[in-house]
N, C-alpha and C positions, 0 to 999 in steps of 0.2 A: 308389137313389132320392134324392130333392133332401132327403125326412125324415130318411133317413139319413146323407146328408153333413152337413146340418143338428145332429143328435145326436153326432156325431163332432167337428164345431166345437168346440161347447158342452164338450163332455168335455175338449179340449183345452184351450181356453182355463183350465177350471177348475184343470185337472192344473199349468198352468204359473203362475197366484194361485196358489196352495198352495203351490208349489215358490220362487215368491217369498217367501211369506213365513216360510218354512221358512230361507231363505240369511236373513233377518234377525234371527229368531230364533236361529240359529247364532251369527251375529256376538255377539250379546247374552250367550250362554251362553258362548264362547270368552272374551269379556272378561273373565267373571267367574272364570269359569277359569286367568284370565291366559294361556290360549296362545294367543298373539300369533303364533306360527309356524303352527297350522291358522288362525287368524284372517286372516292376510294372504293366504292360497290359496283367500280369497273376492272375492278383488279381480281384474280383469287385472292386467297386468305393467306397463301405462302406465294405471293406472286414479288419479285424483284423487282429495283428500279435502280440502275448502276447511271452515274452522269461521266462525263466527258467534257472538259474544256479544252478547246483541241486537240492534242494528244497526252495532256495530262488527266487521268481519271483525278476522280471527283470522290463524290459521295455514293455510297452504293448503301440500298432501302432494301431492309426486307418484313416481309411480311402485310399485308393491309392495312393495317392498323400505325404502324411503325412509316407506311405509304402516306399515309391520309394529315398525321399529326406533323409529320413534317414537310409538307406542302402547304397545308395551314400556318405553321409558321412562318413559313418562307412567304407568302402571299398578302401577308400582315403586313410585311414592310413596302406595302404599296396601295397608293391610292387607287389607279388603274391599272389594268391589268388587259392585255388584249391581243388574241390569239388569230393567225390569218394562215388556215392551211392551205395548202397546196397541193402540188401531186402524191401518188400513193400507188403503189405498186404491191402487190400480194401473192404469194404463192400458198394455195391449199393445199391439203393433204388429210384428208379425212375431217377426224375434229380437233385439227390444228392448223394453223397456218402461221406463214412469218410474213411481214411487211416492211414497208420502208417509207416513211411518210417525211412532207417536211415543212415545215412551218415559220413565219414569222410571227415574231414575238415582241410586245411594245409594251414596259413597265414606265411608270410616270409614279413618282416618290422622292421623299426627301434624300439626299444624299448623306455620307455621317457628317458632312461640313452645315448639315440643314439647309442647303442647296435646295430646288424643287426642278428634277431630272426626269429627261426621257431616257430609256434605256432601249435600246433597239438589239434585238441579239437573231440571230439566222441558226435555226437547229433541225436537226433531221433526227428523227425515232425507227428504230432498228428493233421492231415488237414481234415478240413470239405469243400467240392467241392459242388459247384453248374452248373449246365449246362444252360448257358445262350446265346441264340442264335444259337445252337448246336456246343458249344462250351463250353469246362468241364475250370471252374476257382477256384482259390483257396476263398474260402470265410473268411475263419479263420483257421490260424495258429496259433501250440502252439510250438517255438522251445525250447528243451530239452536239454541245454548243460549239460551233464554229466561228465566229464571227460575234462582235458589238462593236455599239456605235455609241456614246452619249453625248447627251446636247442636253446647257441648262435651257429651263423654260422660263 
């Protein structure tokens, strides 16, 4: 019946928000985990990662590999690392969708002065997801640093 296709939708569409933000929550706890090797098997293999420090771009990533070896980098220079998401908002569209998630961010490392620093930063991710293999991946990030804060410890 049309109530029943109807009921089927809905389940689905909800199954696949969840499973979104399930891959972004991942991302967040991999970070903090530093594995940067399952971290970048959330990406396609030509998937983008452009950054933003307020309205100046940044570094822009591509490919997975190219994703993975330079967030390992970058994750080196810190002892903790610690990711606190927040809201997330999605729009579907078959086997893509885009999002908008946002997150705090808490880095604890030497400064270049060998200082020992919290770094507090406020960012929001602007992700276009593809489903491939029935499996929701990140295809293109935009991360949006807005905001830091540092405080020696």
């Amino acid at each position: 019946t049309a109530q029943e296709n109807n009921t089927a939708s809905e389940i689905k569409e909800i199954q696949d928000k969840m499973a979104l933000k399930e891959l972004v929550d991942t991302f967040s706890v991999l970070a903090d985990r530093k594995d940067t090797e399952a971290q970048k098997d959330l990406f396609t293999t030509d998937a983008v990662v452009d950054s933003y420090v307020g309205d100046q771009k940044g570094m822009s990533l591509v490919g997975r590999e190219n994703i993975g070896s330079a967030f390992a980098a970058y994750l080196k220079l810190f002892d903790t690392v610690y990711h606190q998401n927040g809201q997330q908002t999605v729009t579907l569209n078959g086997d893509t969708a885009k999002g908008i998630s946002y997150c705090l961010v808490v880095l604890i490392g030497k400064n270049p002065e060998g200082k020992r620093t919290m770094t507090t930063q406020g960012v929001w991710y602007e992700d276009e997801f593809v489903r491939q293999d029935g499996k929701w991946l990140i295809n293109h990030r935009t991360s949006h640093f807005t905001w830091r804060t540092e405080q020696e410890l």
